[in-house]
C-alpha positions as CSV (number, residue, x, y, z in Angstrom):
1,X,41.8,14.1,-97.2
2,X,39.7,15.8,-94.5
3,X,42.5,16.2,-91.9
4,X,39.7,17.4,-89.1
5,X,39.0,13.3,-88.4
6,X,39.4,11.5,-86.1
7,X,39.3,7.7,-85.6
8,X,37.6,7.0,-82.0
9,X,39.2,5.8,-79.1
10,X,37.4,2.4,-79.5
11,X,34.9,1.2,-82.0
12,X,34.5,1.0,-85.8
13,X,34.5,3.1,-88.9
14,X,32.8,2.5,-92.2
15,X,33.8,4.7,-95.2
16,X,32.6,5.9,-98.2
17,X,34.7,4.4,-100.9
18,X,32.2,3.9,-103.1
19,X,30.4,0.4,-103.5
20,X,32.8,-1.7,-101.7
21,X,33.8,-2.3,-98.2
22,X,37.2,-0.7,-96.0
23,X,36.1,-1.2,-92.5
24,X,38.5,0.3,-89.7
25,X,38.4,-1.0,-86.2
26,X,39.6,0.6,-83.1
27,X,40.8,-2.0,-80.6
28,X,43.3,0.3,-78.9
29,X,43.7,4.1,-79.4
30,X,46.8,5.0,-80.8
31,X,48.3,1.6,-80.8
32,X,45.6,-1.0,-82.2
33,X,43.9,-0.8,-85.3
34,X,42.2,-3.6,-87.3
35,X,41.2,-2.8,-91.3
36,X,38.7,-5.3,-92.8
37,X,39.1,-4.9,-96.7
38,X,40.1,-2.5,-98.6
39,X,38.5,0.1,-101.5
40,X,40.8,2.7,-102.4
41,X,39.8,4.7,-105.9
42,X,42.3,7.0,-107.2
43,X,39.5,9.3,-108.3
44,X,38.7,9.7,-105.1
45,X,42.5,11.9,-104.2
46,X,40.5,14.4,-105.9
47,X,39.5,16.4,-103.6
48,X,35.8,17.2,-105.6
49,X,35.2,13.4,-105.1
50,X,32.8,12.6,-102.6
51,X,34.2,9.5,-101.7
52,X,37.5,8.9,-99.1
53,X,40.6,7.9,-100.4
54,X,40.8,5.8,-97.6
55,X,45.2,4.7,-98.2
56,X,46.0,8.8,-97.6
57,X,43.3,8.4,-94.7
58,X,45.0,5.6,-93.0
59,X,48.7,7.0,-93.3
60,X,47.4,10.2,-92.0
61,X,45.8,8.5,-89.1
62,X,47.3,5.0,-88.2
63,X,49.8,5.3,-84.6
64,X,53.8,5.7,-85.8
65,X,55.8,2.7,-85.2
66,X,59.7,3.4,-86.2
67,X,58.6,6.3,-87.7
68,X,56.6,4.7,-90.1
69,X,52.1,4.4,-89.5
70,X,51.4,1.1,-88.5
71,X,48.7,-1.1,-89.0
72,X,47.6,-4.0,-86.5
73,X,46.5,-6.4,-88.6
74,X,45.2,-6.2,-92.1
75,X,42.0,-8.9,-93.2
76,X,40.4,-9.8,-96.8
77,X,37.7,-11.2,-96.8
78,X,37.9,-12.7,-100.6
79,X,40.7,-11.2,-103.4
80,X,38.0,-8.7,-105.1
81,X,38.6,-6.0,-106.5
82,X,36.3,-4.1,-104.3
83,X,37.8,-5.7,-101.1
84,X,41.1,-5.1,-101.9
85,X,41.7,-2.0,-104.6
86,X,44.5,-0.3,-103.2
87,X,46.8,-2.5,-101.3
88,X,49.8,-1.9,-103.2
89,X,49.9,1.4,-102.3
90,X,48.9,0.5,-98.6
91,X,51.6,-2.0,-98.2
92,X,54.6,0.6,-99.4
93,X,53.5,3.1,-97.5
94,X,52.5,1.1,-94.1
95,X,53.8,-1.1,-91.9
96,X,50.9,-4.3,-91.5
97,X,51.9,-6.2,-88.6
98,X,49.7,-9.2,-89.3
99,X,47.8,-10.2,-92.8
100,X,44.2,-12.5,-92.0
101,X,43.5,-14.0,-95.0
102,X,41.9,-17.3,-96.6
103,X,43.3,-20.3,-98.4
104,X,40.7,-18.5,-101.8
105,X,43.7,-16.2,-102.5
106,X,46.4,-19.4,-103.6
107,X,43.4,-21.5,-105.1
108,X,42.8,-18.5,-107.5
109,X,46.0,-17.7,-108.3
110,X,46.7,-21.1,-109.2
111,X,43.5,-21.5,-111.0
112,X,44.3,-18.1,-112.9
113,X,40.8,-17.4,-111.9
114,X,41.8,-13.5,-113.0
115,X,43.3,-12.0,-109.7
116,X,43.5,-8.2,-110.1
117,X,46.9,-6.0,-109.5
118,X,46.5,-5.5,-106.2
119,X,45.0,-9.1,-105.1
120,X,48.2,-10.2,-107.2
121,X,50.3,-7.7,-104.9
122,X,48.1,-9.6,-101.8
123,X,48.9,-12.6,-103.2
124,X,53.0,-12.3,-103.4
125,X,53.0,-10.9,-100.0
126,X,51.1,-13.3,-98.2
127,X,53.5,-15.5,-100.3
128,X,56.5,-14.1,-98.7
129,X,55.6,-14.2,-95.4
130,X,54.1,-17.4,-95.5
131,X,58.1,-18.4,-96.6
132,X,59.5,-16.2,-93.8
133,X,57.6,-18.0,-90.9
134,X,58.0,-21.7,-92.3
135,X,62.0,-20.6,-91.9
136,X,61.6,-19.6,-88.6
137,X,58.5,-20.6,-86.8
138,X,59.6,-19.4,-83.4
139,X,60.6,-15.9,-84.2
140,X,58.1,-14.3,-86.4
141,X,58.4,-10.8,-86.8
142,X,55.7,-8.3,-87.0
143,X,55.6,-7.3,-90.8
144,X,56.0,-11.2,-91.7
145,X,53.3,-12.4,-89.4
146,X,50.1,-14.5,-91.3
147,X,46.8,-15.6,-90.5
148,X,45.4,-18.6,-92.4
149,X,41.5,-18.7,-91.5
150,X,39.2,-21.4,-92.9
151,X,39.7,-25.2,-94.0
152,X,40.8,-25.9,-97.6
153,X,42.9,-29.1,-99.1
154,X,45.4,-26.6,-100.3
155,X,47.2,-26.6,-96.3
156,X,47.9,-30.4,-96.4
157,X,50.4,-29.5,-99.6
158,X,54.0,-29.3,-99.8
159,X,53.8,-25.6,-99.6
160,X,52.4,-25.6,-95.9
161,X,54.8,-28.0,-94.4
162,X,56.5,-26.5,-91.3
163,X,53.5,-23.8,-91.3
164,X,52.8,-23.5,-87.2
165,X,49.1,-24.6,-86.6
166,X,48.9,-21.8,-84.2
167,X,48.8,-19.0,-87.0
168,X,45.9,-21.2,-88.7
169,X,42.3,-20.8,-87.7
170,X,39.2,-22.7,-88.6
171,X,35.3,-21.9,-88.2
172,X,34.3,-22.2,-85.1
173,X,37.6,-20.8,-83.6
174,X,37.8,-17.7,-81.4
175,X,40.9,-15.0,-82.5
176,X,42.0,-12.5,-79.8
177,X,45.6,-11.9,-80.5
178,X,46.3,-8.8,-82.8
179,X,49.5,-9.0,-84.5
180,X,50.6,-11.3,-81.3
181,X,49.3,-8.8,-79.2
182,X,46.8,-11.0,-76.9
183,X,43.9,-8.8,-76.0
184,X,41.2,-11.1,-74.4
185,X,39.5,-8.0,-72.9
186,X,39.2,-5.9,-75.5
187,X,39.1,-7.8,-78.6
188,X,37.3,-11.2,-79.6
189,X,36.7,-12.4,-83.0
190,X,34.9,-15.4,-83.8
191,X,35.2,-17.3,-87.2
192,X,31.8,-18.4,-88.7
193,X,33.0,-19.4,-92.6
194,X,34.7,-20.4,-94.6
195,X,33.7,-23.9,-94.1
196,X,35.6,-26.6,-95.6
197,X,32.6,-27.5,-98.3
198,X,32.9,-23.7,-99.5
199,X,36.3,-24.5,-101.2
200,X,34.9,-25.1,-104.6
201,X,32.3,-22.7,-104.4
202,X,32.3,-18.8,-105.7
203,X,34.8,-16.6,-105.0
204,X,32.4,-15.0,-103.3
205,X,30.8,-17.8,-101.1
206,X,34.2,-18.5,-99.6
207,X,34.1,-14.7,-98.0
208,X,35.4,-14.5,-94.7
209,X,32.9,-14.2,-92.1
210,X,33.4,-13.0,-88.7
211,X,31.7,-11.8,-85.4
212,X,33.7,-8.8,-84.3
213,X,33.0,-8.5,-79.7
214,X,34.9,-5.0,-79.0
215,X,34.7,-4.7,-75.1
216,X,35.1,-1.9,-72.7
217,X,35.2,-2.9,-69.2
218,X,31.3,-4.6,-68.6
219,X,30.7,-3.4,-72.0
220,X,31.1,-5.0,-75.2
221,X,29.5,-3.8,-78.7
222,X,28.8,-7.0,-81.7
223,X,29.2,-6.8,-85.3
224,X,28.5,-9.4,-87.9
225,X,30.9,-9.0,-91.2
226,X,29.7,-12.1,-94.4
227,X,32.0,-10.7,-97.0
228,X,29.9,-11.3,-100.2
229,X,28.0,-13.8,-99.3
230,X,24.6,-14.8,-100.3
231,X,21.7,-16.7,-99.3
232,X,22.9,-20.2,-98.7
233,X,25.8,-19.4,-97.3
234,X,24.8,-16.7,-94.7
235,X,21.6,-19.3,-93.9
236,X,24.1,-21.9,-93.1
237,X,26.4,-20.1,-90.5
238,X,23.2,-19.5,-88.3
239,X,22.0,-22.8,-88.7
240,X,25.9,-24.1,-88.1
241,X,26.4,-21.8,-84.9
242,X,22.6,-22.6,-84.1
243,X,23.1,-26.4,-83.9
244,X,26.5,-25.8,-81.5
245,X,24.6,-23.6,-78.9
246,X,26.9,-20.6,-79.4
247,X,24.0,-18.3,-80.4
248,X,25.9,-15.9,-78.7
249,X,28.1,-15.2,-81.8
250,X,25.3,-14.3,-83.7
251,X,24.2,-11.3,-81.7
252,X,24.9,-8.0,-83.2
253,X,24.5,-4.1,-82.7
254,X,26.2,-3.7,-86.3
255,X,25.3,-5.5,-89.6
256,X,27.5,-4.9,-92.3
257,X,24.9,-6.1,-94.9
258,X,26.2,-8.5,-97.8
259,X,27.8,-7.6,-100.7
260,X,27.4,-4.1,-100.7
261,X,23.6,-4.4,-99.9
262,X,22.9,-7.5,-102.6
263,X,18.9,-8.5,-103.1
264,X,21.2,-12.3,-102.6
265,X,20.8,-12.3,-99.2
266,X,17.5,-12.7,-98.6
267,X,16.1,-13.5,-102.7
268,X,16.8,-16.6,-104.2
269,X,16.6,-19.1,-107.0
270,X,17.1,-22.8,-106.4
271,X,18.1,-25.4,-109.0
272,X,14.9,-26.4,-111.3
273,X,13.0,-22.9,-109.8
274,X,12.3,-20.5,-112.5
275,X,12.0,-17.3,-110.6
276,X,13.7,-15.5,-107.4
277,X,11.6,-15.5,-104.0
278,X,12.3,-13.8,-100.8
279,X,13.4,-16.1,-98.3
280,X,12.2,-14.6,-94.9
281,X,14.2,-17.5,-92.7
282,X,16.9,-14.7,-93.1
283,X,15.4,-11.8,-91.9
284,X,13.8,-13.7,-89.5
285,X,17.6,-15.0,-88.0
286,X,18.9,-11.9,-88.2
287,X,15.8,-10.2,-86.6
288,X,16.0,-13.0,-84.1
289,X,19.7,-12.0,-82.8
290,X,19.6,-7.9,-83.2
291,X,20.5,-6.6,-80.1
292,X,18.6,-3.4,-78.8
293,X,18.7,-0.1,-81.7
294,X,20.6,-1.7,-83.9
295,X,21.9,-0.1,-87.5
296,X,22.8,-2.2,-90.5
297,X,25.2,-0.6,-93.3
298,X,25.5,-0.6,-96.0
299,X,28.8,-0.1,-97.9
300,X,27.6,1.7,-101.1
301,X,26.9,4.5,-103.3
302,X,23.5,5.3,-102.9
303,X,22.0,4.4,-106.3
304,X,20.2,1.3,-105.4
305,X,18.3,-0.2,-108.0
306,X,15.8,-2.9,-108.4
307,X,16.4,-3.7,-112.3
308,X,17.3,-7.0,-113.2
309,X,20.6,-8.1,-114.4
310,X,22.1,-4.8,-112.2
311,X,24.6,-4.9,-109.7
312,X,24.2,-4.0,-105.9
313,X,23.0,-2.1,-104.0
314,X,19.8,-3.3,-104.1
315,X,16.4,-1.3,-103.4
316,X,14.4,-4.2,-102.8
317,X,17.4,-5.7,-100.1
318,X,17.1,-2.5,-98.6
319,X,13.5,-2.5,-98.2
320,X,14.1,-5.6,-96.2
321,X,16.7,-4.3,-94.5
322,X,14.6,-1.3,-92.8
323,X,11.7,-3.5,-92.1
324,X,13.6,-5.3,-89.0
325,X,15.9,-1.8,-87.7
326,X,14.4,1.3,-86.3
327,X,14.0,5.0,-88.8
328,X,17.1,6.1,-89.8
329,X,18.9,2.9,-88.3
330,X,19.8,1.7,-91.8
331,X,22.7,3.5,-93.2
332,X,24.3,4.4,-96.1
333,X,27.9,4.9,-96.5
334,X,27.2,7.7,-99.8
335,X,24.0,9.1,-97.5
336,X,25.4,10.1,-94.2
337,X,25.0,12.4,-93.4
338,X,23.8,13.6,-96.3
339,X,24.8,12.3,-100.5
340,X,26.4,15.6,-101.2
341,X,29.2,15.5,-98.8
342,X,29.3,11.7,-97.3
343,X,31.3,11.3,-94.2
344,X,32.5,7.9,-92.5
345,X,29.7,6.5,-90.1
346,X,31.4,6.5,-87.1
347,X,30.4,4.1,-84.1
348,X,32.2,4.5,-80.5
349,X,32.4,2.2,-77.6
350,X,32.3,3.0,-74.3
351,X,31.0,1.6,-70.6
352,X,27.3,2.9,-72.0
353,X,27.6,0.7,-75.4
354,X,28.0,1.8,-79.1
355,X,27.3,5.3,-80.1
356,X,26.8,6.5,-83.5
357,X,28.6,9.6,-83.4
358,X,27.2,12.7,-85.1
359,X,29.7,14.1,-87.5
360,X,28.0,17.8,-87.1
361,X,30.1,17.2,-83.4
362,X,33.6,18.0,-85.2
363,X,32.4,20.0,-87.8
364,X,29.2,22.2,-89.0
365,X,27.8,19.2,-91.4
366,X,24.0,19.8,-93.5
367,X,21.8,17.2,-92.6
368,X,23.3,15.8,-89.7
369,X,20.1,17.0,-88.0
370,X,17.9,14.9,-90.4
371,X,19.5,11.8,-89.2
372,X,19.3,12.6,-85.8
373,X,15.7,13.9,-85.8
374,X,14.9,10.2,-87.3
375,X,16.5,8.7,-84.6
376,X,14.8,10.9,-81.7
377,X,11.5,10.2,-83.8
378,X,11.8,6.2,-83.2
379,X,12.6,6.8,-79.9
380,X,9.7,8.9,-78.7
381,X,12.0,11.6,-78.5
382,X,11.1,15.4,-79.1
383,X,14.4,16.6,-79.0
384,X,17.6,15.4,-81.0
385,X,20.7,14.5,-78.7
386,X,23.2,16.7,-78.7
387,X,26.3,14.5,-78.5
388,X,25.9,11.2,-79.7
389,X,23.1,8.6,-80.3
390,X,23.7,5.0,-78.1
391,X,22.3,1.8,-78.2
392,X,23.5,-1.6,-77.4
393,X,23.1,-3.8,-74.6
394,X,23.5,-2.5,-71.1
């Protein structure tokens, strides 16, 4: 655990965990954190292992409620194993005010789809609180409070009767209460998916997808989050939030690209086609809504491949990828600043917009100046900044 981090006041964290995704989002300092999935690998509490043991991370860092760290409000997108390794130890050792989750995690259970230990552990807890409010729907209590996002058959069962529609939420639906904390001025998220037709589809093609607006004061930074998603799915949302006039929730300073970097986001094989093709639709939407310097992440070691039959990340989705951002605007979880000693990408908001903070600014880090010289580079710049490297809209 490097003990000389520091979360930002406001804004959003990406770790290296290896290939997998463990987001953490400032809302409030001190008081308001948000964690999108979790990837926790117990080699990584070595402390040789490049990557972040990002449980001892978050109890080392997370604001003290009754003694104990607390966490805002905890979110899966979809119960795999690299979205949610670790949450057994996360739930003894911290108190999560609020769980976000969709209707995927009961379907798979049921189904016996092969849940892993700690999407079981997700699974039971969800479980309980889902109980504890149907008991007493007036006086939920942070610790049992639940967050049902997306449509699915499975809420019109027994199970669900008595459930408050208030702690449901469908696509198209705006979210700015943390843990029944409303915080309309600081926080907005917007649910794109899952829609109702992704019930039957892959685990996961049901993702969660969201549209994260952090504000501060006239200021406001945008990041896109699709889970695992692929092609059709991600297609769909723009065309979805297209055809409603609410481009607006399609705007982004921050990508979070797909499935750790998947070639399935922009390549694709229809029914009756015999071969992948690059679908530039994609890049074009997501070209189409970048707001000004953007960066796009991705959350993975940096061994991207192009073989066939091999997992992500993906050489050819990053090649895709860096065609639409700005040098050095695509980033690698395992490559900043540098592969040998990876540290969490840091981006901070304030009345200027989203910085990318330089890690070399709290410590003496090799190759912080390589990222920085790439950015100064697109910029016209001749000289690095010293502080911190903004961008977003003014």
């Amino acid at each position: 655990m490097d003990s000389t981090f520091k979360l930002p006041p406001k804004g959003l964290v990406f770790w290296p965990v290896g290939t997998g995704d463990s987001t953490t989002i400032v809302v409030k300092e001190n008081e308001i954190i948000f964690q999108l999935d979790l990837h926790h690998l117990e080699k990584s509490e070595d402390s040789d292992d490049p990557a972040f043991a990002i449980v001892d991370e978050l109890v080392h860092l997370l604001p003290k409620k009754n003694g104990k760290p607390y966490l805002s409000v905890f979110a899966l997108t979809h119960p795999d194993k690299d979205h949610i390794l670790g949450f057994r130890e996360l739930l003894k050792k911290v108190t999560i005010g609020e769980i976000w989750h969709t209707p995927r995690i009961f379907r798979d259970y049921e189904d016996e789809k092969g849940l892993c230990d700690d999407a079981e552990t997700f699974y039971k807890e969800v479980h309980r609180r889902r109980l504890a409010i149907i008991k007493n729907p007036t006086n939920v209590k942070t610790g049992d409070r639940v967050r049902v996002i997306g449509h699915d058959d499975i809420l019109t069962e027994d199970k669900y009767k008595g459930f408050p529609r208030e702690r449901t939420s469908v696509p198209g639906s705006i979210i700015t209460k943390l843990d029944d904390t409303d915080l309309p001025n600081s926080f907005e998220a917007f649910v794109h998916a899952p829609f109702k037709v992704d019930q039957a589809d892959t685990r996961n093609n049901t993702s969660l997808s969201l549209h994260i607006n952090l504000k501060e004061g006239h200021s406001s930074g945008k990041a896109l989050f699709f889970g695992d998603r692929e092609y059709l799915t991600i297609k769909q949302i723009f065309d979805v939030t297209i055809e409603h006039n609410r481009e607006q929730y399609l705007e982004w300073d921050i990508l979070l690209a797909s499935h750790h970097c998947s070639k399935k986001t922009m390549y694709w094989k229809n029914e009756g086609e015999e071969d992948e093709s690059f679908r530039p639709d994609i890049m074009k939407d997501f070209e189409t809504y970048q707001q000004f310097s953007c960066f796009i992440i991705a959350s993975a070691n940096s061994d991207f491949t192009d073989e066939d039959g091999d997992n992500p990340p993906h050489g050819k989705a990053r090649r895709q990828y860096e065609k639409i951002v700005d040098a050095g605007h695509f980033l690698c979880t395992h490559e900043h600043p540098n592969k040998e000693s990876p540290e969490p990408i840091v981006f901070q908001l304030s009345q200027s917009g989203f910085s990318l903070i330089d890690s070399s600014k709290s410590k003496n880090t090799p190759g912080a100046a390589s990222l920085m010289s790439a950015v100064a580079a697109a910029r016209g710049g001749a000289t690095p900044p010293q502080q911190q490297v903004g961008f977003g809209k003014r």
